[in-house]
DRENNU-207754 format. One record per residue: residue number from 0; y, x, z of N, C-alpha, C in turn; residue in one letter. Coordinates in Angstrom, 3 decimals, always signed. Layout:
<atoms>
ATOM, nr, nyy, nxx, nzz, cayy, caxx, cazz, cyy, cxx, czz, rest
ATOM, NUM, Y, X, Z, Y, X, Z, Y, X, Z, A
...
</atoms>
This chain:
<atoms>
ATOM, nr, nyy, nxx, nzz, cayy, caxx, cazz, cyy, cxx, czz, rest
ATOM, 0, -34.750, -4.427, -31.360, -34.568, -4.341, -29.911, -35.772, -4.902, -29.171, X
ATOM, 1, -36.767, -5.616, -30.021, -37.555, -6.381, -29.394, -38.603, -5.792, -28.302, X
ATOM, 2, -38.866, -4.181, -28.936, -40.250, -3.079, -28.082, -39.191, -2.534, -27.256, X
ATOM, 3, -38.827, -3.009, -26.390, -38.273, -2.005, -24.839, -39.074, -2.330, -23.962, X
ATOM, 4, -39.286, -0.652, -23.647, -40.249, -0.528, -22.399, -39.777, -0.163, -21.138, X
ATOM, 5, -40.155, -0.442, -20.277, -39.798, +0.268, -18.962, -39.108, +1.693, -18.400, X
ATOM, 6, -39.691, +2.578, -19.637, -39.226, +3.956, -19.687, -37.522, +4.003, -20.116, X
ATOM, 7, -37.514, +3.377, -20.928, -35.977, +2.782, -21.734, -34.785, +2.195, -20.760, X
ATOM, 8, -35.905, +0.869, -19.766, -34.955, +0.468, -18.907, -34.888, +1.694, -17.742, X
ATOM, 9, -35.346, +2.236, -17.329, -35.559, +2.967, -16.004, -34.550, +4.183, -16.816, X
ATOM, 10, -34.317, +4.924, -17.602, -33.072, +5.230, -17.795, -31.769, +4.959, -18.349, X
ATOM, 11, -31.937, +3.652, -18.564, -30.565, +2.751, -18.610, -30.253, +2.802, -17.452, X
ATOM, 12, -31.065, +2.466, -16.377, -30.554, +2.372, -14.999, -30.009, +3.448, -14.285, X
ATOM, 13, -30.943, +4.776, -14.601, -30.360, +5.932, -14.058, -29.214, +5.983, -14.375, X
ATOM, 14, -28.677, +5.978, -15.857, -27.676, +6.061, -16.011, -26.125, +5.773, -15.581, X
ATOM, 15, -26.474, +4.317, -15.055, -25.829, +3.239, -14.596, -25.682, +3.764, -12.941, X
ATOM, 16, -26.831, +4.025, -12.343, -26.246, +4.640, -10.998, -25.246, +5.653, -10.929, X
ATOM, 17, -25.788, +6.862, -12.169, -24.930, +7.958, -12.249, -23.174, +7.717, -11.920, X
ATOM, 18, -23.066, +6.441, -13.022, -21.417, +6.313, -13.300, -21.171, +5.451, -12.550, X
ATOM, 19, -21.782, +4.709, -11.580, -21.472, +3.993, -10.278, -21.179, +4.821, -9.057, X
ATOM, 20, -21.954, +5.789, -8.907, -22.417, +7.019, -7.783, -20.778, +7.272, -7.694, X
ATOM, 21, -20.278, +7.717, -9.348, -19.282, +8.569, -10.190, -17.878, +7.695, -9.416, X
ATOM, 22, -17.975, +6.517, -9.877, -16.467, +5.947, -9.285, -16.769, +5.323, -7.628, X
ATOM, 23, -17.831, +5.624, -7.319, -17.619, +4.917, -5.642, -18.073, +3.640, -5.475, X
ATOM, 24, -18.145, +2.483, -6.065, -18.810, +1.551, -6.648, -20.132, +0.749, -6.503, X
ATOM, 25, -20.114, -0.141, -5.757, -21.463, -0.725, -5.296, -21.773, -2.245, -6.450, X
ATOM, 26, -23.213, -2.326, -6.741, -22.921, -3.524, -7.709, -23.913, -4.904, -7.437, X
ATOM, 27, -23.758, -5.874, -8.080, -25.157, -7.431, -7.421, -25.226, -7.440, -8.694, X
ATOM, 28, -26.094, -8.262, -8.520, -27.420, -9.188, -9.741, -27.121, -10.548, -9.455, X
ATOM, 29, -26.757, -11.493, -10.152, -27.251, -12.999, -10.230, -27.984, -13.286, -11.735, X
ATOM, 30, -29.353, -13.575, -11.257, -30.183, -14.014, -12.061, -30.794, -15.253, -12.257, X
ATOM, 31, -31.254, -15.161, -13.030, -31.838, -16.330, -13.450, -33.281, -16.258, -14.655, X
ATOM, 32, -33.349, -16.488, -15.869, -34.293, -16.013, -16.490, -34.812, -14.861, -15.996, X
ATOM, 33, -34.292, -13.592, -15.413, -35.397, -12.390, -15.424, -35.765, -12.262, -14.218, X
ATOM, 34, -35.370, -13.413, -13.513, -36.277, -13.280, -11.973, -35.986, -11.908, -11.022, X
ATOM, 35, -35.474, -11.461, -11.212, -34.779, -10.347, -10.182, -35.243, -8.657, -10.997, X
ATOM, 36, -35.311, -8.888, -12.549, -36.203, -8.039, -13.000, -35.374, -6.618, -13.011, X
ATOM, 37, -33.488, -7.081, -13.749, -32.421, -6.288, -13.164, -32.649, -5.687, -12.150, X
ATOM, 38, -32.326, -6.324, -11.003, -32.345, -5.601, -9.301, -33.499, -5.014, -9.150, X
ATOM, 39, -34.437, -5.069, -9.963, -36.058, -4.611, -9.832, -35.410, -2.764, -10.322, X
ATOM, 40, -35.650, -3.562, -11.635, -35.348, -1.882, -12.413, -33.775, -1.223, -11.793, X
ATOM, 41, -33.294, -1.648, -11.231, -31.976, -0.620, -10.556, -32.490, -0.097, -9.497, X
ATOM, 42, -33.179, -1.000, -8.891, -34.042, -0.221, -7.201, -34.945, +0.444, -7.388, X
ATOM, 43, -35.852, +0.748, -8.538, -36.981, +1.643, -8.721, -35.983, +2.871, -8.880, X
ATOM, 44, -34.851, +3.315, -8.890, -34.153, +4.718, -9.309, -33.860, +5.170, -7.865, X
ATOM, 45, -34.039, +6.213, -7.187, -34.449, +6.616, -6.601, -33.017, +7.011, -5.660, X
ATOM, 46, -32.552, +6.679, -4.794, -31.305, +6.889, -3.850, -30.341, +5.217, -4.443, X
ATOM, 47, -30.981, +4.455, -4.912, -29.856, +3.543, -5.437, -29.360, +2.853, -4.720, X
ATOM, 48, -29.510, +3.016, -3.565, -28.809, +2.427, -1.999, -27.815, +2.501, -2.284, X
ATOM, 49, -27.250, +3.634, -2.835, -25.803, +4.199, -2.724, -25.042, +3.372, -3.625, X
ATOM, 50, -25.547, +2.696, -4.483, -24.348, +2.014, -5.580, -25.083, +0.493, -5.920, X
ATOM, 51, -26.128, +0.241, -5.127, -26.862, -1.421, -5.436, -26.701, -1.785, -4.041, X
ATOM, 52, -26.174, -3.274, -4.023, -25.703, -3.830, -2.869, -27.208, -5.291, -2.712, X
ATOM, 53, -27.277, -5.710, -3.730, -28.085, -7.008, -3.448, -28.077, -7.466, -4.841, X
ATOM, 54, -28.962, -8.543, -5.103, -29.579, -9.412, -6.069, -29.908, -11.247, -5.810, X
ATOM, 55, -29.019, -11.916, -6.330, -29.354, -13.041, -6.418, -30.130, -13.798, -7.605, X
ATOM, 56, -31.430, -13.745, -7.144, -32.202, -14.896, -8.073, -32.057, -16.179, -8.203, X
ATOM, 57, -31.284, -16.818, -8.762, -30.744, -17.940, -8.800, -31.380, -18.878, -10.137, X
ATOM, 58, -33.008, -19.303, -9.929, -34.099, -19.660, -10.748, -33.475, -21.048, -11.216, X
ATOM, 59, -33.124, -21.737, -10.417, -32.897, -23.597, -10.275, -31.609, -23.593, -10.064, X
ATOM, 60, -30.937, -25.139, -10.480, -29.807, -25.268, -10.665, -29.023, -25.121, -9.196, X
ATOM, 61, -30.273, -25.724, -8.323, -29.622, -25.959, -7.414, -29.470, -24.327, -6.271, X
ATOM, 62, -30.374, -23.509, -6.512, -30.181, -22.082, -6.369, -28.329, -21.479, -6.682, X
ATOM, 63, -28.478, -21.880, -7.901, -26.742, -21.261, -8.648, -26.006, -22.015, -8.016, X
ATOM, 64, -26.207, -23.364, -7.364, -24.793, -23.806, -6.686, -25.090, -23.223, -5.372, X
ATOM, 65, -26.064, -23.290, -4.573, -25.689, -23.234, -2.980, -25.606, -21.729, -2.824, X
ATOM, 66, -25.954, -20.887, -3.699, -26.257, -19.273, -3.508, -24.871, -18.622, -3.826, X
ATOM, 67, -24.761, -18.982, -5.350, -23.411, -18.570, -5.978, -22.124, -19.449, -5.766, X
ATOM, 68, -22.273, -20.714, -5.744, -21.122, -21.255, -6.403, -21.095, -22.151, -6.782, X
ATOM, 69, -21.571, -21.703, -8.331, -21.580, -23.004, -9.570, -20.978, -24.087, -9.461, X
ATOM, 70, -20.199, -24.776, -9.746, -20.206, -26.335, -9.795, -21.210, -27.185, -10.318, X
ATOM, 71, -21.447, -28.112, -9.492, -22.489, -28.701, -9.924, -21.700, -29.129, -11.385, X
ATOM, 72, -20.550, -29.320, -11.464, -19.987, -30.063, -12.675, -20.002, -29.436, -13.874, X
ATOM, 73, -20.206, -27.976, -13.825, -19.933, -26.514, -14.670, -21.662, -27.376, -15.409, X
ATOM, 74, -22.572, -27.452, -14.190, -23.728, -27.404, -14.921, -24.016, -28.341, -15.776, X
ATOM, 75, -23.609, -29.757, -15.419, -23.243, -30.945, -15.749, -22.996, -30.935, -17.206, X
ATOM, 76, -22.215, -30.663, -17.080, -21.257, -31.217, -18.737, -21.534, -29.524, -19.978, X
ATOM, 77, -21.839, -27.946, -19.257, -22.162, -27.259, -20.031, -23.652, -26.676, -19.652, X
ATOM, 78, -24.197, -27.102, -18.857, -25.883, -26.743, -18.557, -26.005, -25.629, -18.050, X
ATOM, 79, -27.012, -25.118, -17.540, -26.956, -24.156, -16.660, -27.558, -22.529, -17.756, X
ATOM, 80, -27.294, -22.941, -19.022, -27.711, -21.993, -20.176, -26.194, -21.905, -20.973, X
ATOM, 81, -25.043, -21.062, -19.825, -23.873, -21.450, -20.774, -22.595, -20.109, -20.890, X
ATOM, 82, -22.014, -19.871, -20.952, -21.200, -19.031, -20.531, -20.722, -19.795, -19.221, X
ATOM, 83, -19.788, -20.153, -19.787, -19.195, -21.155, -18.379, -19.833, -20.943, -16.885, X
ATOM, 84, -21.604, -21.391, -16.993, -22.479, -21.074, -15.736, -22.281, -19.550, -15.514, X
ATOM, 85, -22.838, -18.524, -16.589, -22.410, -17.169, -16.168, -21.479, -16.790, -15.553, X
ATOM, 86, -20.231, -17.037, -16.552, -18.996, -16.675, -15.427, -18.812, -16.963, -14.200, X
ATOM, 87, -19.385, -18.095, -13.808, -19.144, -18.787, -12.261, -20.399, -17.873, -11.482, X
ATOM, 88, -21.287, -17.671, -12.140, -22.717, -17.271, -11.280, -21.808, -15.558, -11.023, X
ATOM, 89, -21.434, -15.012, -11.734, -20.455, -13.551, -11.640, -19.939, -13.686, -10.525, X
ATOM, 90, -18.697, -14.546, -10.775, -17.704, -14.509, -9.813, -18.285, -14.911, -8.163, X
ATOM, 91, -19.686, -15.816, -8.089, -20.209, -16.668, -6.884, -20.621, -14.986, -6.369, X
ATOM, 92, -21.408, -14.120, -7.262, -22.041, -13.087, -6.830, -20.864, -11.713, -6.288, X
ATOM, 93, -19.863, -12.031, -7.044, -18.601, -10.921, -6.480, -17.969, -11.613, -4.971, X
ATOM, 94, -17.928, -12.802, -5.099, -17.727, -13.044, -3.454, -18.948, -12.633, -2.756, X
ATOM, 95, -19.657, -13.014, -3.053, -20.686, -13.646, -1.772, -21.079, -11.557, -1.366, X
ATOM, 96, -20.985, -10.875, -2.050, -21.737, -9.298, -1.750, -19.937, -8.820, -1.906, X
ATOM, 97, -20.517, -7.215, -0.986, -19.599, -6.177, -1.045, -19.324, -5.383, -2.519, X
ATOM, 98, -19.185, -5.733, -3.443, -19.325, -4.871, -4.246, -17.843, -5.334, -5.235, X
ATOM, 99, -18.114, -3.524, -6.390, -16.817, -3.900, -7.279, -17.233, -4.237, -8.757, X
ATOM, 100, -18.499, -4.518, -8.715, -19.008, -5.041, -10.539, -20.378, -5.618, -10.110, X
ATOM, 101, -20.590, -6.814, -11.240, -21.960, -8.061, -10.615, -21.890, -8.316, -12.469, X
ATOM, 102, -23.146, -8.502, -12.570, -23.892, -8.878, -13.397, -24.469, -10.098, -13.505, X
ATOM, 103, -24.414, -11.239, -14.255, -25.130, -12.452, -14.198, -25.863, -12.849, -15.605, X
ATOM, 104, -27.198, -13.520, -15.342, -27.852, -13.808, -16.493, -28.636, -15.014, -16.789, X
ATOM, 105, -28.422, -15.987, -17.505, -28.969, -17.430, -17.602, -29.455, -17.395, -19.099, X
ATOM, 106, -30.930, -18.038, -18.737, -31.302, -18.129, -20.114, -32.158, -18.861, -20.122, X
ATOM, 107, -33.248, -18.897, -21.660, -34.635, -19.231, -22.017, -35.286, -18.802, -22.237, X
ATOM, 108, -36.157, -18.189, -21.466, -37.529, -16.910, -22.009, -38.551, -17.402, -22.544, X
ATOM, 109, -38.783, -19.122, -22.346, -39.922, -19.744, -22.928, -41.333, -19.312, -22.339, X
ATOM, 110, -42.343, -19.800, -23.142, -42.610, -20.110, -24.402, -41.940, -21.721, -24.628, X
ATOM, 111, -42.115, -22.515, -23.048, -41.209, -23.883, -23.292, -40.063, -23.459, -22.779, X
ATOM, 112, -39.064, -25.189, -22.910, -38.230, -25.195, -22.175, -36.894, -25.649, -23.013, X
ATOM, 113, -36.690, -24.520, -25.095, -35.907, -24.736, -25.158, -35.078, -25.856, -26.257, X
ATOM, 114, -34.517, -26.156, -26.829, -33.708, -27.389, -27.532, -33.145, -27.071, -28.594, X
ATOM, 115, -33.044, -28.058, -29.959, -32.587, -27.241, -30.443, -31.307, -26.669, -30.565, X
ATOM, 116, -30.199, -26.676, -29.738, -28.797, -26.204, -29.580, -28.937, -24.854, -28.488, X
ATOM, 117, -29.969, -24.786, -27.422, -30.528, -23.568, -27.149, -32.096, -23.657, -26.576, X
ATOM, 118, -32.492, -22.927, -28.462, -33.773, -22.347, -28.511, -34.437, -21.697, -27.334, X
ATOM, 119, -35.886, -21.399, -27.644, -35.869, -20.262, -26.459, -35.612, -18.997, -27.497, X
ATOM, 120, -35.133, -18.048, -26.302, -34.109, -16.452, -26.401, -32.776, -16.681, -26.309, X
ATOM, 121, -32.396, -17.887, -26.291, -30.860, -17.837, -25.720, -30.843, -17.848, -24.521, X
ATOM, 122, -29.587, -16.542, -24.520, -29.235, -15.920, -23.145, -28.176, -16.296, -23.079, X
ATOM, 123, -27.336, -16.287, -21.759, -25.838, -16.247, -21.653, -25.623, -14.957, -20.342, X
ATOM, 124, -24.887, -13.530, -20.707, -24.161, -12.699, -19.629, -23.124, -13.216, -19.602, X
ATOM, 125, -23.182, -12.520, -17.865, -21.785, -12.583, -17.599, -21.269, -10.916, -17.231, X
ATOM, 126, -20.170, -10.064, -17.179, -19.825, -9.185, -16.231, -18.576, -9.490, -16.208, X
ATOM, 127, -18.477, -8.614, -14.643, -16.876, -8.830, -14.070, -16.938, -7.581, -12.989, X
ATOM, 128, -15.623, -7.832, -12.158, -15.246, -6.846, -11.306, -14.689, -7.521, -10.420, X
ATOM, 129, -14.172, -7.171, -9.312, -13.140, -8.074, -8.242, -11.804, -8.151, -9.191, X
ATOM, 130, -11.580, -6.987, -9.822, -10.132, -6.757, -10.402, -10.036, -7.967, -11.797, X
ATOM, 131, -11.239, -7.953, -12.958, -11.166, -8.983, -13.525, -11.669, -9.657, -13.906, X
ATOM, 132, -11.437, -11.033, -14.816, -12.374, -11.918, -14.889, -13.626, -12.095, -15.921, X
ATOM, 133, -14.924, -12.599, -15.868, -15.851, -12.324, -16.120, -15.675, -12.327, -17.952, X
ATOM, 134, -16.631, -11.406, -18.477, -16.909, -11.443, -19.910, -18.212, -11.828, -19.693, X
ATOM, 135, -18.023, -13.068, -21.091, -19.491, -13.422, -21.482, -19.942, -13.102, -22.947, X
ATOM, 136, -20.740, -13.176, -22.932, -21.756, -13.350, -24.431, -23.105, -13.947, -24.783, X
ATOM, 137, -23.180, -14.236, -25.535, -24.496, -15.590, -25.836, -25.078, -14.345, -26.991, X
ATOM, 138, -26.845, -14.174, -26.461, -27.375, -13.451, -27.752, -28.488, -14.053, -27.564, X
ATOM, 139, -29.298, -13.957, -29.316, -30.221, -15.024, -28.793, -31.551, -14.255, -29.518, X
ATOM, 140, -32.487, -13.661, -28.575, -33.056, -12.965, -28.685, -34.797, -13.358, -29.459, X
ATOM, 141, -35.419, -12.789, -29.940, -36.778, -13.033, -30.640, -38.104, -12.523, -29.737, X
ATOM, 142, -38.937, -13.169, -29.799, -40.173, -12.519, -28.963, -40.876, -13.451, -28.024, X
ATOM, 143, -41.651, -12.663, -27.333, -42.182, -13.656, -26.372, -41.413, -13.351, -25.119, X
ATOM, 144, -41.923, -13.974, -24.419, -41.118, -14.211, -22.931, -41.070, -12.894, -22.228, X
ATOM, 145, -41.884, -12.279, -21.838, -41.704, -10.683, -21.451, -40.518, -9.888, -22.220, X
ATOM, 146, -40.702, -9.972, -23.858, -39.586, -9.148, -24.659, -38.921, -10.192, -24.050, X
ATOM, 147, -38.542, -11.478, -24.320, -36.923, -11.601, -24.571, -36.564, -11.423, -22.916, X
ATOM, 148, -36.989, -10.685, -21.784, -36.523, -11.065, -20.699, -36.234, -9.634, -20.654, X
ATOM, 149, -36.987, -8.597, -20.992, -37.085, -6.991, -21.227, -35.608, -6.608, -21.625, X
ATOM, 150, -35.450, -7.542, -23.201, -34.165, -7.735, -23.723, -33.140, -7.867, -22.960, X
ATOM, 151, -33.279, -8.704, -22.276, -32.103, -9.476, -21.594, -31.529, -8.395, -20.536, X
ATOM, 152, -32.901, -7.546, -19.678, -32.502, -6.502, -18.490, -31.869, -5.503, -19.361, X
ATOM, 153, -32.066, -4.892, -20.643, -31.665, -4.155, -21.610, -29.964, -4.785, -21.275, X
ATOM, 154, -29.749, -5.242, -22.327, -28.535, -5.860, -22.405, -27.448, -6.216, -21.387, X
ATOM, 155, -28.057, -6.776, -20.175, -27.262, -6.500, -18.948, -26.779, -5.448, -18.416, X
ATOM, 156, -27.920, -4.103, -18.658, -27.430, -2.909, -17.722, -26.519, -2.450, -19.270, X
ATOM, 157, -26.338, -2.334, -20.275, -25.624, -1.955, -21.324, -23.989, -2.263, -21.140, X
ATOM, 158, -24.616, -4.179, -20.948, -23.041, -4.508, -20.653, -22.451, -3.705, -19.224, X
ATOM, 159, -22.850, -3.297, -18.451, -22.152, -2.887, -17.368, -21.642, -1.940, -17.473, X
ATOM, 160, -22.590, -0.679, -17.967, -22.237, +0.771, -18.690, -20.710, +0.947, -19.161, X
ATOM, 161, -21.078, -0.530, -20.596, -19.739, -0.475, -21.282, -18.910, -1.467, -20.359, X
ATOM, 162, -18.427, -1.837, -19.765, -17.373, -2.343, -18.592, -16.872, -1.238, -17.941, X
ATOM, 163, -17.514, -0.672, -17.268, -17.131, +0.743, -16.204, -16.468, +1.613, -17.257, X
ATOM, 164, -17.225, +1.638, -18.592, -16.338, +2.685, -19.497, -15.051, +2.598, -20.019, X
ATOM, 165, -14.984, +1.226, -20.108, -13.670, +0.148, -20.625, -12.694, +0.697, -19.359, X
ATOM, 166, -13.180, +0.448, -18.160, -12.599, +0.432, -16.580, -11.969, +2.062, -16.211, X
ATOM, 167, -12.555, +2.404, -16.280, -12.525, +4.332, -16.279, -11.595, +4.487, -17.469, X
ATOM, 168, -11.723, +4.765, -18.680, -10.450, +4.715, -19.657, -9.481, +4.121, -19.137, X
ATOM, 169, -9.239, +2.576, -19.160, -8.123, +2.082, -18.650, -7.447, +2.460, -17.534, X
ATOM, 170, -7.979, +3.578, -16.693, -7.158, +3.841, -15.417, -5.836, +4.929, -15.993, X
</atoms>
């Protein structure tokens, strides 16, 4: 997974508008490691007004509390590299915007930064919907800081794909 290029993400994304366009559906970004790289590659697709609402870069801890949410206590006792933070950075980003699915992403892209309980390439997603509550997952990716952040926009727009598909079946 490590060589994803731009071409790769830029039709992950198309894709992702398509089946957003498809159910009516507007969506946010809360970020963190990829610096708004998500909301980057969803807005380079061309009409994505129609199904991208906004993007929160939420770099610093103190970004994820006053922007999203967070508890300062969430960060406290599980760090701001956690599921726990994801889910809250989700849910801060499903209030705070109009939309019916948000994406959140906390990590270590390095080259410093990480420990050894999380290296750098540990990520933590989050996705959710207004309807339910956030799924996370911890993957912990190889490379340098560009790949593992490349990775990470990879993996976010994937998880959303498969949510909406989960969402759409289940109706």
């Amino acid at each position: 997974m490590r060589n994803i290029g731009q071409e790769q993400l830029s039709a992950k994304a198309e894709e992702l508008g398509e089946k957003l366009r498809a159910q009516g559906w507007f969506m946010a970004t809360a970020e963190s490691c990829t610096g708004g790289w998500i909301a980057q590659t969803v807005t380079a697709i061309s009409g994505s007004s129609q199904w991208f609402d906004r993007g929160f870069v939420t770099y610093s801890n103190q970004a994820k509390i006053e922007m999203l949410g967070v508890a300062l206590a969430t960060i406290g006792e599980y760090g701001a590299v956690s599921g726990e933070t994801a889910a809250e950075m989700v849910r801060g980003a499903l209030a705070a915007a109009r939309v019916e699915i948000a994406v959140a992403v906390t990590g270590v892209a390095g080259p410093d930064g990480g420990t050894p309980q999380k290296p750098v390439g540990t990520v933590w997603f989050g996705w959710g919907t207004k309807n339910t509550e956030p799924v996370t997952k911890k993957m912990c990716f190889a490379g340098d800081r560009e790949s593992i952040r490349a990775q990470t926009v990879s993996v976010a727009i994937d998880g959303l794909l498969e949510l909406i598909a989960a969402l759409t079946v289940a109706k």
